[in-house]
Every structure is written in structure tokens, then in C-alpha cells.
C-alpha positions as CSV (number, residue, x, y, z in Angstrom):
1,X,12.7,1.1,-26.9
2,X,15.7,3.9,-26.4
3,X,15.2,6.3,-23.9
4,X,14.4,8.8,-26.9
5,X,11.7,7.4,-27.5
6,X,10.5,7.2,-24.3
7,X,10.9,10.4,-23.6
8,X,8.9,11.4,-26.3
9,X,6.0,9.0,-25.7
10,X,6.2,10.7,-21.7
11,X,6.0,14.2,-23.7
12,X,2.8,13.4,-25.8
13,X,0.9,11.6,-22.5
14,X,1.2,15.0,-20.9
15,X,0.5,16.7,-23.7
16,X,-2.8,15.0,-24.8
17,X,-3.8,15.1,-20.7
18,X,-3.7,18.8,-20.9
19,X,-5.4,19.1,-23.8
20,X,-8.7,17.0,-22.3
21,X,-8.4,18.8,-19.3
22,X,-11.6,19.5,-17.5
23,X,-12.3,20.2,-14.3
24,X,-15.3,20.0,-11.9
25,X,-14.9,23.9,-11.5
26,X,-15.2,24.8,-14.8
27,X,-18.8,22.5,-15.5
28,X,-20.3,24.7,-12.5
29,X,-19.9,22.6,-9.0
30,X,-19.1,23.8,-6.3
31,X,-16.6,22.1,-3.8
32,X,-18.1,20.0,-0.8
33,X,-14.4,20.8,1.0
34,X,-12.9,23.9,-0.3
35,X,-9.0,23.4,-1.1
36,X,-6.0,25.8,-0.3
37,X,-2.9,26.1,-1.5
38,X,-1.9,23.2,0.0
39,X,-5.0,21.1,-0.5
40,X,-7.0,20.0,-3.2
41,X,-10.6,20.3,-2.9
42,X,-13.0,17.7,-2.5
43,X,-16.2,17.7,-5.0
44,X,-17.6,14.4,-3.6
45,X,-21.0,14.1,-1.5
46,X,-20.9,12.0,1.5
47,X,-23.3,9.6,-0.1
48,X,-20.7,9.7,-3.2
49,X,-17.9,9.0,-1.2
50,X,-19.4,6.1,0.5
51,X,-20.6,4.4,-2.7
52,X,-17.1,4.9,-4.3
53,X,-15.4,3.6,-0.7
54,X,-18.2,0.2,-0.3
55,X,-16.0,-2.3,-1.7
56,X,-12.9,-1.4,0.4
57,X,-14.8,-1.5,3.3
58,X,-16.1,-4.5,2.6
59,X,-12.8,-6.4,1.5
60,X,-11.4,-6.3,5.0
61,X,-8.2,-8.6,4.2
62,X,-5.6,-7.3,1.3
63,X,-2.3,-8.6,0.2
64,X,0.7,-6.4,0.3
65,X,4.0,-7.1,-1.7
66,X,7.3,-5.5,-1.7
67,X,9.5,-6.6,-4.6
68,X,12.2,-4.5,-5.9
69,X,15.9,-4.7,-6.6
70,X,16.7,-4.5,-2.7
71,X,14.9,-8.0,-2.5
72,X,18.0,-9.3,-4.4
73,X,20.3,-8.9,-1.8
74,X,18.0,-10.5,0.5
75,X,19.3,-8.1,3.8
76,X,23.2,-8.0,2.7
77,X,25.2,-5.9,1.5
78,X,28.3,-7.1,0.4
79,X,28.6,-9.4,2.7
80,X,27.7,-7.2,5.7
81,X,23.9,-7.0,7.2
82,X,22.0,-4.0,5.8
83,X,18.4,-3.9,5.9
84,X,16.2,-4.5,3.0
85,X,14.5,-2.1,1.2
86,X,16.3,0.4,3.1
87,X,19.2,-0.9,2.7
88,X,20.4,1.7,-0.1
89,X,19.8,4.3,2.3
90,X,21.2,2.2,5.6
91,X,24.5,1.8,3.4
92,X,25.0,5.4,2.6
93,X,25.5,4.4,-1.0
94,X,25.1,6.0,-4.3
95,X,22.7,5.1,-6.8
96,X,25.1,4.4,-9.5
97,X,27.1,1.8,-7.0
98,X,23.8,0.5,-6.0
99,X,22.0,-0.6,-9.3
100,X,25.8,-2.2,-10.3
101,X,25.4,-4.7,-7.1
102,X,21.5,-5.0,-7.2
103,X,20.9,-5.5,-11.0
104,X,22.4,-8.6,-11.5
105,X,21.0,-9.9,-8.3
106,X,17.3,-9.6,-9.0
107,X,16.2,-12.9,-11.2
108,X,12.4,-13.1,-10.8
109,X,11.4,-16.7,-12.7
110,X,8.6,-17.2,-14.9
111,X,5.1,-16.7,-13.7
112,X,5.8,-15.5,-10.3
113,X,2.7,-12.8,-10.0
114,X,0.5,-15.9,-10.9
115,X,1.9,-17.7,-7.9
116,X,1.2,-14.6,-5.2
117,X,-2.5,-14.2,-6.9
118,X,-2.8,-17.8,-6.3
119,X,-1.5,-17.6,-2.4
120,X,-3.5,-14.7,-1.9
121,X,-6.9,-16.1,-3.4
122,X,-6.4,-18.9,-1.3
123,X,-5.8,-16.9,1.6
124,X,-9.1,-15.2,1.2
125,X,-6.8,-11.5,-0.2
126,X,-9.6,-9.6,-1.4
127,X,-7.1,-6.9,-3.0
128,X,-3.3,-6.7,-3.6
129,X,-0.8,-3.8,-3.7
130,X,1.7,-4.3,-5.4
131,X,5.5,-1.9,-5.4
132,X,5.9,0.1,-8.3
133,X,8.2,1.9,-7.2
134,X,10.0,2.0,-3.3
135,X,12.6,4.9,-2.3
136,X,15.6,3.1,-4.5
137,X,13.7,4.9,-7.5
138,X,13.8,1.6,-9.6
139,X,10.9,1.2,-11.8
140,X,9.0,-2.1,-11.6
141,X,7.6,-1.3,-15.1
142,X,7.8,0.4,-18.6
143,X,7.9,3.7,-18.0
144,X,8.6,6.5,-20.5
145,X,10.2,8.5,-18.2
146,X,13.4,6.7,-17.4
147,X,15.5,3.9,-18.6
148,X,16.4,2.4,-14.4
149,X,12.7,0.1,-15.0
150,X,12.2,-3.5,-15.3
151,X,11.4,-3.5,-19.1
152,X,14.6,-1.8,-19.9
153,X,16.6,-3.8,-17.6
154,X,14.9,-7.5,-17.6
155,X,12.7,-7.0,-20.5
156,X,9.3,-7.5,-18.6
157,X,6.7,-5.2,-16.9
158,X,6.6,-6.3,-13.3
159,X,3.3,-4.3,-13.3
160,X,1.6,-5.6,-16.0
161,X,2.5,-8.9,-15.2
162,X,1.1,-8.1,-11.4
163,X,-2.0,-6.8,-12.7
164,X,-3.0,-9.6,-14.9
165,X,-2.8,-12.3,-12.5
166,X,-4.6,-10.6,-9.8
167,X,-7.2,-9.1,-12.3
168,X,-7.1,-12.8,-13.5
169,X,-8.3,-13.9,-9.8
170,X,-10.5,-11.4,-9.2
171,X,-8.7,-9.4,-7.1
172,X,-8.9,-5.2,-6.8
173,X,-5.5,-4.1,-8.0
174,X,-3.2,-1.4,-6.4
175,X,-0.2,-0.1,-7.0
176,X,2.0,1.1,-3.9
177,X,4.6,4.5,-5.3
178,X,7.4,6.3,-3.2
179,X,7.0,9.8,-3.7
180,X,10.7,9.8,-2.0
181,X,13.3,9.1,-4.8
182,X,16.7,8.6,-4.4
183,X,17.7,7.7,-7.4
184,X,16.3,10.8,-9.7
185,X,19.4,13.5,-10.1
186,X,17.1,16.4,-9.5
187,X,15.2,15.5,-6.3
188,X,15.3,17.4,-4.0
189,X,16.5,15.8,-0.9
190,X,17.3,19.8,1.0
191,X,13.6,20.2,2.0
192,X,13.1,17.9,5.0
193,X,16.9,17.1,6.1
194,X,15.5,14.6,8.6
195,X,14.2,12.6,5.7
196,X,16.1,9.5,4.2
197,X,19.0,9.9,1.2
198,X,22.1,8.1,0.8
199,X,24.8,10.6,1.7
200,X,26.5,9.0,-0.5
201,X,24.2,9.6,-3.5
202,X,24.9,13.7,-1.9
203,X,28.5,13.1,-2.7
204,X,27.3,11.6,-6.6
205,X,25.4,14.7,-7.5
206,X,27.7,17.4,-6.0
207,X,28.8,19.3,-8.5
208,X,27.7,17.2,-11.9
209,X,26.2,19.0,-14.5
210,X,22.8,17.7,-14.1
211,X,23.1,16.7,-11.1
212,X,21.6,19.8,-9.7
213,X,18.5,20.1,-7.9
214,X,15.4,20.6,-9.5
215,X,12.5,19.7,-7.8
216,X,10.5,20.7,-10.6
217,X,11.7,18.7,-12.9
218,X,11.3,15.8,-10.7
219,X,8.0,16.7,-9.7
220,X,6.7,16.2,-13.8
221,X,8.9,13.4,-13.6
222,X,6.7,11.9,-10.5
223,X,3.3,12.9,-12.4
224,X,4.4,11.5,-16.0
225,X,5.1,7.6,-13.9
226,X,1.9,8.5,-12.2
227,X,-0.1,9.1,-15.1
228,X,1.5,6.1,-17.1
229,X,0.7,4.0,-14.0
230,X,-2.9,5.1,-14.6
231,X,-3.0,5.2,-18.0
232,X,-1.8,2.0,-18.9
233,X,-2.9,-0.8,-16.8
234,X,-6.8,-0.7,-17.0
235,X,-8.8,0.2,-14.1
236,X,-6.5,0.9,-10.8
237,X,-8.8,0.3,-7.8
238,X,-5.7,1.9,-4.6
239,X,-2.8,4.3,-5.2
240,X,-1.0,3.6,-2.1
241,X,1.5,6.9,-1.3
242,X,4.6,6.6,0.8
243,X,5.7,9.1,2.4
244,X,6.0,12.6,3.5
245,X,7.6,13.7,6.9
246,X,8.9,17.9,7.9
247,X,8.5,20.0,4.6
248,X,8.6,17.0,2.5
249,X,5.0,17.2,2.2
250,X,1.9,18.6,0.5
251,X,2.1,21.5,-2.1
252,X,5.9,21.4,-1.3
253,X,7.1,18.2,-1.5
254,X,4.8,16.8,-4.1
255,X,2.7,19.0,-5.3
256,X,0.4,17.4,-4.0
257,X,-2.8,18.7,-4.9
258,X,-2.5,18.7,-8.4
259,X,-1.3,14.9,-8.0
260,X,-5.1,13.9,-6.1
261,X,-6.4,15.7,-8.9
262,X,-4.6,14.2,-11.5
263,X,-5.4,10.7,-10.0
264,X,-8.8,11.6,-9.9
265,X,-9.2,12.5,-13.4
266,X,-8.1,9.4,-14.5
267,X,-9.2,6.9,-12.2
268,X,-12.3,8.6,-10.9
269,X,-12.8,5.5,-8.2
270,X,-9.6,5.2,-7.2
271,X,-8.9,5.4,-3.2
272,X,-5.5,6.7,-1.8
273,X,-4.2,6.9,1.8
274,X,-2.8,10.1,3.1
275,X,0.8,9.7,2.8
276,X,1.2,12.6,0.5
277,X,1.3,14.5,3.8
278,X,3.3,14.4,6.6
279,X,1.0,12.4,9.3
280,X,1.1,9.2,7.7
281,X,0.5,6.6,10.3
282,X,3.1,6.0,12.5
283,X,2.0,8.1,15.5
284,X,0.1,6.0,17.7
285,X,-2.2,8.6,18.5
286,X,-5.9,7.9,17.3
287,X,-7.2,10.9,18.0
288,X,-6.1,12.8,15.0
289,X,-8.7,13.2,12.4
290,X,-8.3,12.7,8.4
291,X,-8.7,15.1,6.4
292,X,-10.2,14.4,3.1
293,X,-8.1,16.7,1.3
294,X,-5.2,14.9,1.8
295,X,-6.6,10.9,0.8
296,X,-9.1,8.8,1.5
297,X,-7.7,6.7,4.6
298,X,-5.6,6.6,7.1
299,X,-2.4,3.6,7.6
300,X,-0.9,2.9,10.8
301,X,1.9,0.5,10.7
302,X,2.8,-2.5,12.0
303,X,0.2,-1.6,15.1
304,X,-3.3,-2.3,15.2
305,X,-4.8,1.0,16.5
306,X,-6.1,0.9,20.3
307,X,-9.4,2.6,19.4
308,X,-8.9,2.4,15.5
309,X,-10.2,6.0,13.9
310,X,-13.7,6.4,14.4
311,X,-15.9,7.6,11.6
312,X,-12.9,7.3,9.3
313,X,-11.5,4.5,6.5
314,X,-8.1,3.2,8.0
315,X,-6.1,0.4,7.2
316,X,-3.5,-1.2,8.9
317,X,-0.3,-2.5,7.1
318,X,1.3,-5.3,8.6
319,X,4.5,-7.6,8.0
320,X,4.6,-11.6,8.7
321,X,7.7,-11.4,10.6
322,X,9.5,-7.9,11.1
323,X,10.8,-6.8,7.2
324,X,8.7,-5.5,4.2
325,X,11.3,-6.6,1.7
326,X,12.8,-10.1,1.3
327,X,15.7,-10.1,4.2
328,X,17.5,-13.8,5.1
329,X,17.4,-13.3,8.5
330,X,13.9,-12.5,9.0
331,X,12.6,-15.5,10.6
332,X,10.7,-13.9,13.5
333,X,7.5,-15.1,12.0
334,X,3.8,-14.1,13.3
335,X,1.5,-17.0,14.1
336,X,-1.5,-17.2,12.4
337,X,-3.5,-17.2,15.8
338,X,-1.5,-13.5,16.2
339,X,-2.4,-12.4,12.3
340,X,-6.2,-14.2,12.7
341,X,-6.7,-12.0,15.8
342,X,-4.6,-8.8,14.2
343,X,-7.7,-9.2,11.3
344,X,-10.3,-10.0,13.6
345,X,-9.3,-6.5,15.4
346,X,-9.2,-4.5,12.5
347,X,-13.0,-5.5,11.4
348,X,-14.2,-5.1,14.7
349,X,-12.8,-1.5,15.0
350,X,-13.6,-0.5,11.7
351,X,-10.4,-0.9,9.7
352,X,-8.5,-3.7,6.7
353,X,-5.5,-6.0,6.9
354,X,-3.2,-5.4,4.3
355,X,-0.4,-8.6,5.2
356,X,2.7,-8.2,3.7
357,X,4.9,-10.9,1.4
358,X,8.7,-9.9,0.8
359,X,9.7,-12.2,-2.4
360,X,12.8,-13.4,-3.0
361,X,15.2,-12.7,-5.9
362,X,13.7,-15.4,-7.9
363,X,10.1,-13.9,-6.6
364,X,9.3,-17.2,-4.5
365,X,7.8,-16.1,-1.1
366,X,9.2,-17.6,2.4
367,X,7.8,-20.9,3.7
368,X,7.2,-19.3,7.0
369,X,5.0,-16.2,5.2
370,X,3.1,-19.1,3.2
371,X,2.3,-21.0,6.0
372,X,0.6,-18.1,7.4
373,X,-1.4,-16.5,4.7
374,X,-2.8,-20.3,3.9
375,X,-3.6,-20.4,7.8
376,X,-5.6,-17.0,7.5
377,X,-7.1,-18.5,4.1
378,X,-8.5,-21.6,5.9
379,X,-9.3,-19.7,9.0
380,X,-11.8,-17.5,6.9
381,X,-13.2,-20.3,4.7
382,X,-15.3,-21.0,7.8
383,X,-15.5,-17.9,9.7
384,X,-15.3,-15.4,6.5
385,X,-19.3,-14.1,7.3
386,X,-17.7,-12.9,10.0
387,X,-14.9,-10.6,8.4
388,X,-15.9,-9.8,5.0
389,X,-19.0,-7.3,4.7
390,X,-19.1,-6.4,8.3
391,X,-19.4,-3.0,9.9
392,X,-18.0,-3.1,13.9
393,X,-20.4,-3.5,16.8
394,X,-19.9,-1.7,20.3
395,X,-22.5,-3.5,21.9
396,X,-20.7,-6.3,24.7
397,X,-18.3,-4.4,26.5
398,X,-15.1,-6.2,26.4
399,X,-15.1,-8.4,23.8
400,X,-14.4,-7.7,19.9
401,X,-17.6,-7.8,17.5
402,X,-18.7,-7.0,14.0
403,X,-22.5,-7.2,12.9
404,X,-23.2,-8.2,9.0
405,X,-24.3,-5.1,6.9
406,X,-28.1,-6.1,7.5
407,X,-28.0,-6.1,11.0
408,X,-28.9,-9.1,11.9
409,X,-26.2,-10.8,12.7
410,X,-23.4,-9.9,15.5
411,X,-19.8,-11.8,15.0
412,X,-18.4,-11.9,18.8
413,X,-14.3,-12.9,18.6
414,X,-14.0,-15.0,21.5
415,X,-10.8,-14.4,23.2
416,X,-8.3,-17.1,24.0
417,X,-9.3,-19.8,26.5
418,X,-9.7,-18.9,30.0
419,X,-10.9,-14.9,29.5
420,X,-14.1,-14.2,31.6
421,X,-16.7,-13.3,28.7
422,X,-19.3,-10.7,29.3
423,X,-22.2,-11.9,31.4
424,X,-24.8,-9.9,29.6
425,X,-23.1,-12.0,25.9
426,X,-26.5,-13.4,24.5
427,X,-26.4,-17.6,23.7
428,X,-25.3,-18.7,19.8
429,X,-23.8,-20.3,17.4
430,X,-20.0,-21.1,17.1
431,X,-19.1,-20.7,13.0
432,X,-18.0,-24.2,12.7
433,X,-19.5,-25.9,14.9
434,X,-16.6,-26.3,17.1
435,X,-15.6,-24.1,20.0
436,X,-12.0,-25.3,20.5
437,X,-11.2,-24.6,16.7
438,X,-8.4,-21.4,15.7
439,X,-10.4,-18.3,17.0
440,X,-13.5,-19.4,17.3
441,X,-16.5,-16.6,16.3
442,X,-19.7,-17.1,18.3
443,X,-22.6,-16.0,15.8
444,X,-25.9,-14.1,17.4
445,X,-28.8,-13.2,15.5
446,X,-30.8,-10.1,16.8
């Protein structure tokens, strides 16, 4: 397909979504959140939100996966340590240098999304969110909109192929999108100048004819990929946003709004986090409050929050050793004691998991990450009553607990060998049957 043609297929999707355009407003609702010009509004009842939210809540443990072009240099750039899916930014390069070096770099074999379903069913993954596109601006599927994707360039839909093996193991499917984009020619890169771009790719543009900024015409460009994304691939269950930060947020940055709504439209159940706006999880603080105008949950990252975010969906995104994307020196690799308790923390306060794999070029995943997700996979095959299902319990001061969805049932997370245990901490079962097993869980019934 020539870039013609897929600009004219792009044309017609947005063309045939206006035309069945139909919004809540117009059939007589009225908003349970009123929007602003910044926010959409939100039509859903508590009672609707919760139903549409069960499953997420209940999953508890998700796979993450960053795969792109940056995973091809595995951390180097020419020779010199760069970073990983940063590393186009850490470099200062331009995009046209970049996709010269990274192209011929990235040689994902056969089958590879069949092998991280397989790892993360085995792990006991009860979703997966997958990179369709990270800051680079590469494509990991067919889009209409560009010719810088993976069918033009390797002549398969990452996406698709991501989708159906998941689907395949009965996963939830989600698909992780950079609003940032350094690679687009009319981004805007002026309105937050704190945020990441290549100076570089500054240097590229400056002065091209059509090379100027137009953040409109990037903004359609972000809804179009947005739309095929939900369009194309059946029913997407997460649309994972990163990020905004300054100005580069909201109406402004995104346009925001009218993104929600256009998710919403097409994948009525599908759950976002709130990195179309500019608090997006890195601040420690857990006293700041979601609002449901800007997503569904909140994502701290790489931390575990100390209180987690009471009364509100969060989910923590964490990486095996210290990279997101494939990098050659990342060795520092987590236990699976450390990742066991990380998941046992973020039931018992009310949050998910979502454990990160950084492929390599060929798409194989690190023996070191492996090792991990199959320890978390045979940790839960025993002790998975305890996770999956759960809402948090509050009730022994001092020690981490869920209770099962009935009630009946409280999960206490004994803590390593040696710390003193609540006195008041009722008799029980150990899941198992044995008490100097991985994490052991003592099970109470009420």
C-alpha cells in the first residue's frame, strides 16, 4: 500500500466517523461531571463506572511490553551508551538519522507475540499492553496515516500480531500510545520547553517547507492512529496515554477532550489512565485526587504508592530491572521475592501490577526477566485466591491484607521471617500448606 492510498483510507475513517456521530448530549442526558474547556464530561453513573471498571480490578497482575525500533540498539548508540527508548532524545538526534541506524537493526523473528502471551499466561498476566507507538513516533502497525510503521517497513502489523496471541490466551488487550511525537514534522515541541525533543530534530525542521509547526495538523494526525487503533483490532479493553507535563497537556497539548470522547465512542468499555494531563504519576504524593475527566486511573511509576489512592483505580507500572526498553546493560534484575511482595502490596492497597518485558531486536525477552515472571506465575498458582478478585482489608494493623469479594475470606501477607506479627492476627491457614514457602499468605475465614 503507497502512502496515497493510505492517506485516503485515513481520509474516509474520519469521514464516515463524523458522519455517525452521536453524542450523549444530543439523546437528552445530562452529564454526571460536567466538562470545561479543558475537560470532557463524564456521562457514567457510579454504578456504571464500576460495572465497566470490575474486571480491571479484579485482574490485579498485567504484562507490560516495550518494543520498538529503540530496542534494536539494545542501549547503544553507535557504539557509545545511550539509553533505550529514550535514547533518540538522550542523543539529540534527528529523526531522519535515527530511523537510518534503527531500521535495519530491528529483526523481530517469527511468532514472537505468541511467545510473550505464552510467558505471561504462565505467569498468571491477566492483561497485556502492548507499545504502539513510544516518543520515536514509529508506528508498530498499519496505519493510514504515515508510511514510518511496521507494515510499510517490515511488512507485518506488530499490533495485530500482539492482539491475536493474547486475545488467543485469553488475555484483555491494551495498547500503550505516546501522545509526544518526535518524529511528526508539525508537532509542536514550543509548548512545554521542558518537555523531551531531539534538538537535533529542531535543527531538521528549521526552516523546511513543511517542516513548520502545526499542531493541528498533528493533532488529526494523533486522532486518525487513534481511531485506526480502535477501529481495527476488535475490542480494545486499556488505552494506556503517555504523557503530558507544563502546557503539554489537556485541551492544549492533545486536545484532549475530544480524544476521551472519541475513545469512548468507539470502545465504549475501554479504561484509560490520566496521562493526557500533566499529573501523571511520578509525584510521590498520594494525596492528590483523580479526576474523572481526565481517565479512569491513576499510574505511579516504578514506586509502589505508601498509602496507594484511596477510593480511586491506580495502577502501578514497574520494570524487572531498571529499563523499559531492551538495553544490554540492564542486569540489575528484581527478585521475585521483591516483584511477589511489589504485587502483594498493590492488592492490599487497592491497586494492579503491570511488570514490564523489554524484547530484544529479534523480540526474545531476557533470561533474567523470564526467570522472574515464571517465579511470579508459580508463586500465584498456589496463592492466586489471594491476589486475583480481592478488594484490600485494613483490619490488622501492620500487616498487608486483601479479603475475597464475598467477604469471607481475609489474605494476610506475612512479612519476611523474623517480623513481630500483630497479636490480635486471628489463627489460619497457610495457602500451601507450608509456611517457609516464597511469601507465604495466611488465609482467615470470618
Amino acid at each position: 500500500m503507497n502512502k496515497f492510498t493510505k492517506i485516503t483510507i485515513g481520509v474516509a475513517l474520519t469521514f464516515l466517523s463524523a458522519m455517525s456521530a452521536g453524542t450523549a448530549a444530543e439523546n437528552g442526558r445530562v452529564p454526571v461531571i460536567a466538562g470545561d474547556e479543558d475537560h470532557a464530561p463524564v456521562w457514567e453513573t457510579r454504578d456504571e463506572r464500576d460495572a465497566r471498571m470490575k474486571w480491571w480490578r479484579d485482574a490485579k497482575f498485567g504484562m507490560f511490553i516495550h518494543y520498538g525500533l529503540y530496542s534494536g540498539l539494545g542501549g547503544l548508540w553507535r557504539g557509545v551508551p545511550g539509553g533505550t527508548e529514550w535514547i533518540q532524545k538522550n542523543v539529540e538526534v534527528d529523526t531522519e538519522t535515527y530511523r537510518k541506524e534503527t531500521l535495519p537493526r530491528l529483526k523481530p523473528r517469527a511468532k514472537i507475540a505468541k511467545a510473550w502471551a505464552d510467558l505471561a499466561k504462565e505467569a498468571g498476566c491477566r492483561y497485556a499492553v502492548f507499545t504502539t507507538k513510544h516518543h520515536e513516533g514509529f508506528a508498530m502497525f498499519d496505519s493510514a496515516e504515515t508510511d514510518y510503521d511496521s507494515q510499510e517497513k517490515y511488512g507485518r502489523d506488530f499490533a495485530r500480531e500482539f492482539v491475536d496471541a493474547f486475545r488467543g490466551n485469553g488475555m484483555r488487550i491494551g495498547f500503550y500510545h505516546s501522545v509526544i511525537d518526535w518524529a511528526h514534522p508539525k508537532y509542536d515541541y514550543t509548548i512545554c520547553p521542558d518537555l523531551c525533543y531531539p534538538k537535533n530534530q529542531i535543527a531538521w525542521r528549521k526552516g523546511v517547507p513543511g517542516r513548520e509547526i502545526d499542531h493541528s495538523v498533528y493533532l488529526d494526525y494523533l486522532k486518525n492512529q487513534v481511531r485506526e487503533l480502535l477501529t481495527n483490532y476488535g475490542k480494545i479493553d486499556v488505552i494506556w496515554w503517555d504523557y503530558s507535563q507544563g502546557a503539554a497537556s489537556g485541551k492544549r497539548g492533545w486536545d484532549a477532550p475530544a480524544l476521551i470522547e472519541l475513545c469512548r465512542k468507539l470502545q465504549p468499555g475501554i479504561i484509560m489512565n490520566n496521562r493526557l494531563y500533566a499529573y501523571s504519576g511520578f509525584d510521590k504524593n498520594t494525596d492528590v485526587k483523580l479526576d474523572l475527566r481526565c481517565g479512569d486511573t491513576m499510574t505511579p511509576e516504578k514506586h509502589v504508592p505508601a498509602k496507594g489512592y484511596p477510593d480511586t483505580d491506580w495502577e502501578t507500572c514497574m520494570t524487572v530491572g531498571d529499563k523499559w526498553g531492551f538495553n544490554r546493560f540492564d542486569t540489575n534484575f528484581k527478585s521475585v521475592e521483591t516483584v511477589v511482595r511489589q504485587l502483594q502490596e498493590c492488592a492490599a492497597k487497592g491497586g494492579n501490577l503491570l511488570l514490564n518485558i523489554g524484547p530484544r531486536a529479534d523480540g526474545s525477552i531476557p533470561d533474567g526477566v523470564v526467570k522472574v515472571f515464571r517465579g511470579v506465575g508459580k508463586w500465584l498458582r498456589v496463592n492466586g485466591e489471594a491476589i486475583y478478585g480481592t478488594r484490600p482489608y485494613f483490619g490488622f494493623e501492620g500487616v498487608l491484607a486483601t479479603q475475597s469479594e464475598d467477604g469471607k475470606s481475609i489474605y494476610v501477607f506475612l512479612p519476611p521471617a523474623g517480623t513481630p506479627l500483630p497479636e490480635t492476627l486471628p489463627a489460619g491457614e497457610i495457602l500451601g500448606g507450608n509456611a517457609d514457602a516464597l511469601c507465604p499468605v495466611l488465609k482467615i475465614e470470618i
